[in-house]
C-alpha positions as CSV (number, residue, x, y, z in Angstrom):
1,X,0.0,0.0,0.0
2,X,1.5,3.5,-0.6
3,X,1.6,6.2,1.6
4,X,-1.1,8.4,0.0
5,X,-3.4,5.0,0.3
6,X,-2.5,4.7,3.8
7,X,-3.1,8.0,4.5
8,X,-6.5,7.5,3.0
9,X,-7.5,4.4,4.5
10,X,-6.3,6.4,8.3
11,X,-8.7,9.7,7.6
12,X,-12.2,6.9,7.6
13,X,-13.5,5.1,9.9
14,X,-16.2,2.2,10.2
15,X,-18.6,4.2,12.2
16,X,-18.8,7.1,10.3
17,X,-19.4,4.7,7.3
18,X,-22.2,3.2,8.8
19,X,-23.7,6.7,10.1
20,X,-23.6,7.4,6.2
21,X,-25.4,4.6,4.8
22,X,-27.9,4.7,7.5
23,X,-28.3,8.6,7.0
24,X,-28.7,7.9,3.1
25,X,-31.1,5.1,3.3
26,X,-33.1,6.7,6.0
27,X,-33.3,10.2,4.1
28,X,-32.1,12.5,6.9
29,X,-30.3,13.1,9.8
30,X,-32.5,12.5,12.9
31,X,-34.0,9.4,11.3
32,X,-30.8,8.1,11.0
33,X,-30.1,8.5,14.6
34,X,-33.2,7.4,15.6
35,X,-32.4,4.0,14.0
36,X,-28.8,4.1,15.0
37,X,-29.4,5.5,18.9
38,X,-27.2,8.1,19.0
39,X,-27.8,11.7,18.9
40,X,-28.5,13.6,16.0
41,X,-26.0,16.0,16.3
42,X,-23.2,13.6,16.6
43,X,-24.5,12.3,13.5
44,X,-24.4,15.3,12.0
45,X,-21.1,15.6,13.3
46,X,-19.5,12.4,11.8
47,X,-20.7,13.3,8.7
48,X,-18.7,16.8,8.5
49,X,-15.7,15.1,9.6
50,X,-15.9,13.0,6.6
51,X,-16.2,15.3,4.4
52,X,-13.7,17.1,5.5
53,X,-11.5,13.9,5.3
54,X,-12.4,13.4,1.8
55,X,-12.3,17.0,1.0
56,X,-15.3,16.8,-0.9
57,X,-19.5,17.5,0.1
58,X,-21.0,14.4,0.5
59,X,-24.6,15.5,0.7
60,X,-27.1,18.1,0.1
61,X,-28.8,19.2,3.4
62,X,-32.4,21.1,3.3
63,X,-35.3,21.3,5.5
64,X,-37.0,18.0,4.5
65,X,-33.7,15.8,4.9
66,X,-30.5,15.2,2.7
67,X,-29.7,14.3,-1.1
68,X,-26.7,13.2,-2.1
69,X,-23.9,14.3,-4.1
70,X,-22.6,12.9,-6.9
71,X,-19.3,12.4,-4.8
72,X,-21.9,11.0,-2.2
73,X,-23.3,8.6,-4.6
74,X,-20.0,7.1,-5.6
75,X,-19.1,6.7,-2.0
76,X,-22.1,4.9,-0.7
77,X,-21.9,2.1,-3.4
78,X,-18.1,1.6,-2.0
79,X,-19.7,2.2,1.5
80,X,-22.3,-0.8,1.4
81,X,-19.5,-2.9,-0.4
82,X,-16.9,-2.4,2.3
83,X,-19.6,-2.9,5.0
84,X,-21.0,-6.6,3.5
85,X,-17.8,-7.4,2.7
86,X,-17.0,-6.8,6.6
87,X,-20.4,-8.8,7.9
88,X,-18.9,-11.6,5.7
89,X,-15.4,-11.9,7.4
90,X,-17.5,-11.6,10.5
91,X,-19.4,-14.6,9.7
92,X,-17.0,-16.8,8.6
93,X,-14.6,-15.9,11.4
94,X,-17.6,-16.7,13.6
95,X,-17.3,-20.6,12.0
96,X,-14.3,-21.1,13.3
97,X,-15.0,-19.6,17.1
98,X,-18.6,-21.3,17.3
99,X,-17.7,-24.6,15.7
100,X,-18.4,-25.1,11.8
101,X,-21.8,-23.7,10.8
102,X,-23.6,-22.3,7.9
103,X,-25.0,-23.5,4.5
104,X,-23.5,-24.7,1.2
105,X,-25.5,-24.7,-2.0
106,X,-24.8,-27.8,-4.1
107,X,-26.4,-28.3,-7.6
108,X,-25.7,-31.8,-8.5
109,X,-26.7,-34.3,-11.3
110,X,-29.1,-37.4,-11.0
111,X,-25.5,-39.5,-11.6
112,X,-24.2,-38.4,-8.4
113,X,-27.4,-37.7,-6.3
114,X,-28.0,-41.7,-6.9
115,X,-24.9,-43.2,-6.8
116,X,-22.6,-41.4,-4.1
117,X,-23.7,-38.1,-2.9
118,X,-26.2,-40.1,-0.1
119,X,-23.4,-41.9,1.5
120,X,-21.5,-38.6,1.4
121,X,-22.8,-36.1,2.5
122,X,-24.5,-38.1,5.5
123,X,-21.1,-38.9,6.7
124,X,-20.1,-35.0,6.5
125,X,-23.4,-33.4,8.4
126,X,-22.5,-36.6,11.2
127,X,-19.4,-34.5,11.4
128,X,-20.8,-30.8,11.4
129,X,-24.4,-31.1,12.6
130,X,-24.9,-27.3,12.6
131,X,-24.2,-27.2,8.2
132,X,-27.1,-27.1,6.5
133,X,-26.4,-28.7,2.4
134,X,-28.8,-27.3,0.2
135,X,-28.9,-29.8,-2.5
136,X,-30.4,-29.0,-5.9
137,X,-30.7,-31.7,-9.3
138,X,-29.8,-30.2,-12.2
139,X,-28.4,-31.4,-15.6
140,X,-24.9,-30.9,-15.6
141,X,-25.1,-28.2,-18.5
142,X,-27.2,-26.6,-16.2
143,X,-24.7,-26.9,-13.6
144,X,-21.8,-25.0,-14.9
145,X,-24.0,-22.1,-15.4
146,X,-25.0,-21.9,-12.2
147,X,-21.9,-22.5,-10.5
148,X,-20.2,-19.8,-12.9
149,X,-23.6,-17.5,-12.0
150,X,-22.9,-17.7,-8.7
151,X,-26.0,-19.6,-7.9
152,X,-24.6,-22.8,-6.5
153,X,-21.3,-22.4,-4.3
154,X,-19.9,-26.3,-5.5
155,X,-21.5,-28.7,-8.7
156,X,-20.7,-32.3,-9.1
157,X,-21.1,-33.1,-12.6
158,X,-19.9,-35.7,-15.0
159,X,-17.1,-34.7,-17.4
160,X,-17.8,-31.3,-17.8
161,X,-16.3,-29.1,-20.3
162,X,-13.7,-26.9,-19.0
163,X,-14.3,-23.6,-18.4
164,X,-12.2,-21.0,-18.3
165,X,-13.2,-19.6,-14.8
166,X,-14.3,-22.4,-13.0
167,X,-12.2,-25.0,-11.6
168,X,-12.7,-28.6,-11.2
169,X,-11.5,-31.5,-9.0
170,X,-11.8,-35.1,-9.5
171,X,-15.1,-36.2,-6.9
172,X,-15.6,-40.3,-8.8
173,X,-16.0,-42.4,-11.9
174,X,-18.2,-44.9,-13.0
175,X,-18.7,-46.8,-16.1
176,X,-21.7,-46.8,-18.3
177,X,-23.6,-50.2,-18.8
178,X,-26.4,-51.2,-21.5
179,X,-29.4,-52.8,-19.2
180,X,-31.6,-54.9,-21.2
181,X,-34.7,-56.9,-20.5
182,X,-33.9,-60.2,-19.6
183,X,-33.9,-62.6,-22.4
184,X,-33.2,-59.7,-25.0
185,X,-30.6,-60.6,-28.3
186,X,-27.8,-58.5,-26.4
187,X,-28.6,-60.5,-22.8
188,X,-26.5,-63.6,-24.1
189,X,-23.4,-61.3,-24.7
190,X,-21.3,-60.5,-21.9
191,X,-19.6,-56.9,-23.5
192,X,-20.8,-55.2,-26.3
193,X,-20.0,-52.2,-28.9
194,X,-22.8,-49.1,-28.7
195,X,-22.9,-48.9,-32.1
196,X,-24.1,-52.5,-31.8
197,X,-27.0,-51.5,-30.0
198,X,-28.1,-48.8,-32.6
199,X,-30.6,-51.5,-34.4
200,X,-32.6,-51.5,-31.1
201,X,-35.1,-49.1,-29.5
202,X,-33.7,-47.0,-27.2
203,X,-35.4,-45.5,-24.2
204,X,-33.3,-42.4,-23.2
205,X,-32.9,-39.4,-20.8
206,X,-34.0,-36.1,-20.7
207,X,-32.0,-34.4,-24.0
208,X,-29.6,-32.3,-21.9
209,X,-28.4,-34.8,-19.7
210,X,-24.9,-36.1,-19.8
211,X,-25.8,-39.6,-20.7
212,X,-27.9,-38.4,-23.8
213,X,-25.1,-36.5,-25.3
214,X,-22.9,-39.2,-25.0
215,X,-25.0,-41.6,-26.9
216,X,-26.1,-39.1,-29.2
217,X,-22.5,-38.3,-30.3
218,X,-21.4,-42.3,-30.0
219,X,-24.7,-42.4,-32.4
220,X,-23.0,-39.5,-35.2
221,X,-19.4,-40.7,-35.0
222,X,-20.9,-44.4,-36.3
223,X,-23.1,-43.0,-38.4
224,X,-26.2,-44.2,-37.6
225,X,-29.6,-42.7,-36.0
226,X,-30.1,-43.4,-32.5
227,X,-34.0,-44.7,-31.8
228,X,-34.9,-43.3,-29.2
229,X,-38.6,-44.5,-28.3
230,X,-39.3,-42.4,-25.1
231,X,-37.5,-40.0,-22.9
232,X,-38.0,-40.1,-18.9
233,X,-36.4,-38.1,-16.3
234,X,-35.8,-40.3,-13.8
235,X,-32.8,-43.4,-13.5
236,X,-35.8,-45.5,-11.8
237,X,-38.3,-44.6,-14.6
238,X,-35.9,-46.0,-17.5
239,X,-35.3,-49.1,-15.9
240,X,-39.0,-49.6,-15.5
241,X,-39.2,-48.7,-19.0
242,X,-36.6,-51.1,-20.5
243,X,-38.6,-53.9,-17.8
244,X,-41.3,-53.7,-19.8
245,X,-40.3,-53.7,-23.2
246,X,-39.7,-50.5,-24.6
247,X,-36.4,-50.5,-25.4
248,X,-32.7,-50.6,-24.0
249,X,-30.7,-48.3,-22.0
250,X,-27.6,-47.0,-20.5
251,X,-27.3,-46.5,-17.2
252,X,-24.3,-46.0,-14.6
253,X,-22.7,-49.1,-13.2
254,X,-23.3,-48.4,-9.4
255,X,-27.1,-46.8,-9.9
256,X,-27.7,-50.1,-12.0
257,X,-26.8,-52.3,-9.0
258,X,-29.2,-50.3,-6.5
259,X,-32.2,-50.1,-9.6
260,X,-31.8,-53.6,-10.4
261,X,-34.9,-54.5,-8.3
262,X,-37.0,-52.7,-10.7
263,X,-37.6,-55.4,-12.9
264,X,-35.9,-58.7,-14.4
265,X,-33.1,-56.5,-16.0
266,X,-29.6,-56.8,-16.9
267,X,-26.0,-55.3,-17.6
268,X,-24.4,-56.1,-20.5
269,X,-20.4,-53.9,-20.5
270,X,-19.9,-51.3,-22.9
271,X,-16.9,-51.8,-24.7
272,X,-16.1,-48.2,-25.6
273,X,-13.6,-46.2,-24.1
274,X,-16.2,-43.1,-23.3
275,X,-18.4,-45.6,-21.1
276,X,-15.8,-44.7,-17.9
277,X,-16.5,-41.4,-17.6
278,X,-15.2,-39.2,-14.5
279,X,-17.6,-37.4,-11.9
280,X,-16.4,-33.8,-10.8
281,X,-16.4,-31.2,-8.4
282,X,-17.1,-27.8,-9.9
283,X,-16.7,-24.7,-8.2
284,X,-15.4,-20.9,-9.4
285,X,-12.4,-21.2,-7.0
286,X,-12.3,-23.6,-4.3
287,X,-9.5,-21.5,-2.2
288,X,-12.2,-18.5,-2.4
289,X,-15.2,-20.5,-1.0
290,X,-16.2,-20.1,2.4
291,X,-15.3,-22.0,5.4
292,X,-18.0,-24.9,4.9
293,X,-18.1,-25.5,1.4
294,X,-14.4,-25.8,1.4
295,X,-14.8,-28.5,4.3
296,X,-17.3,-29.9,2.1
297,X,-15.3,-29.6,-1.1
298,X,-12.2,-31.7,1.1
299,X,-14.5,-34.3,2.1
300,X,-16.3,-34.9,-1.3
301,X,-12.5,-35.6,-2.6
302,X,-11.4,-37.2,0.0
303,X,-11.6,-40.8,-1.6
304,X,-11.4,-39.7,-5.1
305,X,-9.7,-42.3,-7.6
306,X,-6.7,-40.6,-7.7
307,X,-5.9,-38.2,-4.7
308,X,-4.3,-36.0,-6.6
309,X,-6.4,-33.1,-7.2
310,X,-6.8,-32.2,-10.6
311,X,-7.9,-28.6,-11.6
312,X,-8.3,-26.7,-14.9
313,X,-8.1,-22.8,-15.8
């Protein structure tokens, strides 16, 4: 910091700040110290100090309360962001004198919500009982958007495409499988090609979801149409579907193995190399997050494939 800027930062204080915003908001003087409980002439006092700290009027005073200048404008916008930006520190300084506590907003795909986040994030709120994990499914287009919005503080995702400001780390994989009827052509084979399964009906996901691009790209690069008969939204629906003979499906390993019990189905291996597929953590920088969601972010990695964590710029 230079010396002009120290000098600066030495000539305000956090009081008369406040004193400001409440006078602005409130639209005079004695309302402001009504709200404040303080008298209105030290109010009034605070505010000429500051202006004569900044060497500039901040408002216009007259009989029916105050207007501001344009100088006064300028500062309360870098008033309010000083002051929430001081309530925030507070807060998260709080978490580590009170114990861990707070919220983290998660937006997460049906992959994940089925297969591993249960397990998860029960063993993490075991830990910190006063967290509260507002979990969201999205589709994991979706998901980068809001995480990059600012509308969910972590995603988990399956392969997403990097962004350039957001950051990822490696959360799990799994492996696509075809599920088929029981007694279907491709039941009597114990790993199969996709593009071998192009001649059959296909029951599918919702056309934004992970698992739909993938096939419908595995579907162009063999050149040939993917038949898809009917589109659901849920993992449990498309197994019901495929039970009762409406056409075959892909599904992820471990959410086959609890959905199983939905009819006399089975897994048949994908062969292809984009069938393993890898599960992510999304967030716009995890060193910026606060307190919780980083402990969140930790644990959620914690047994990742490979421990080291892998992030993209």
């Amino acid at each position: 910091m230079r010396p002009s800027e120290r000098s600066f930062a030495r000539r305000l204080d956090l009081t008369s700040l406040q004193l400001f915003v409440a006078v602005c908001e409130s639209g005079s003087i004695g309302k402001a110290a009504e709200r404040e409980f303080i008298a209105a002439s030290a109010v009034s006092k605070r505010l000429s100090d500051l202006e004569a700290a900044l060497d500039t009027p901040l408002l216009y005073r007259h009989a029916r309360g105050v207007n501001l200048t344009p100088a006064g404008e300028t500062l309360l916008h870098h008033a309010r962001s000083v002051l929430f930006s001081l309530d925030k520190m507070q807060g998260e300084l709080s978490e580590y004198a009170d114990g861990v506590r707070g919220h983290v907003r998660m937006h997460a795909n049906i992959s994940a919500i089925v297969q591993f986040l249960p397990e998860d994030l029960a063993s993490f709120l075991a830990r910190h009982e006063q967290v509260r994990v507002d979990l969201e499914e999205r589709l994991s287009t979706d998901i980068l958007r809001t995480v990059q919005e600012g509308d969910a503080d972590l995603g988990v995702c399956t392969s997403p495409t990097p962004v350039s400001d957001l950051q990822t780390r490696l959360y799990r994989r799994d492996r696509l499988v075809l599920v088929v009827p029981r007694g279907h052509a491709l039941a009597l084979q114990t790993a199969v090609p996709f593009e071998s399964t192009l001649s059959f009906d296909h029951v599918g996901l919702h056309s934004n979801s992970a698992i739909y691009l993938a096939t419908s790209r595995a579907a162009a690069a063999a050149g040939k149409p993917l038949r898809l008969r009917i589109q659901v939204t849920g993992l449990d629906a498309m197994c019901r579907m495929i039970h009762n003979g409406l056409g075959i499906g892909l599904l992820p390993d471990r959410a086959f193995d609890m959905l199983r019990h939905m009819g006399d189905l089975q897994a048949v291996t994908l062969t292809d190399d984009w069938a393993a597929r890898d599960i992510q953590l999304v967030a716009r920088d995890f060193d910026a997050l606060p307190v919780t969601a980083r402990l969140l972010a930790d644990h959620l990695c914690a047994n990742a494939p490979d421990q080291a964590v892998k992030i993209h710029h």
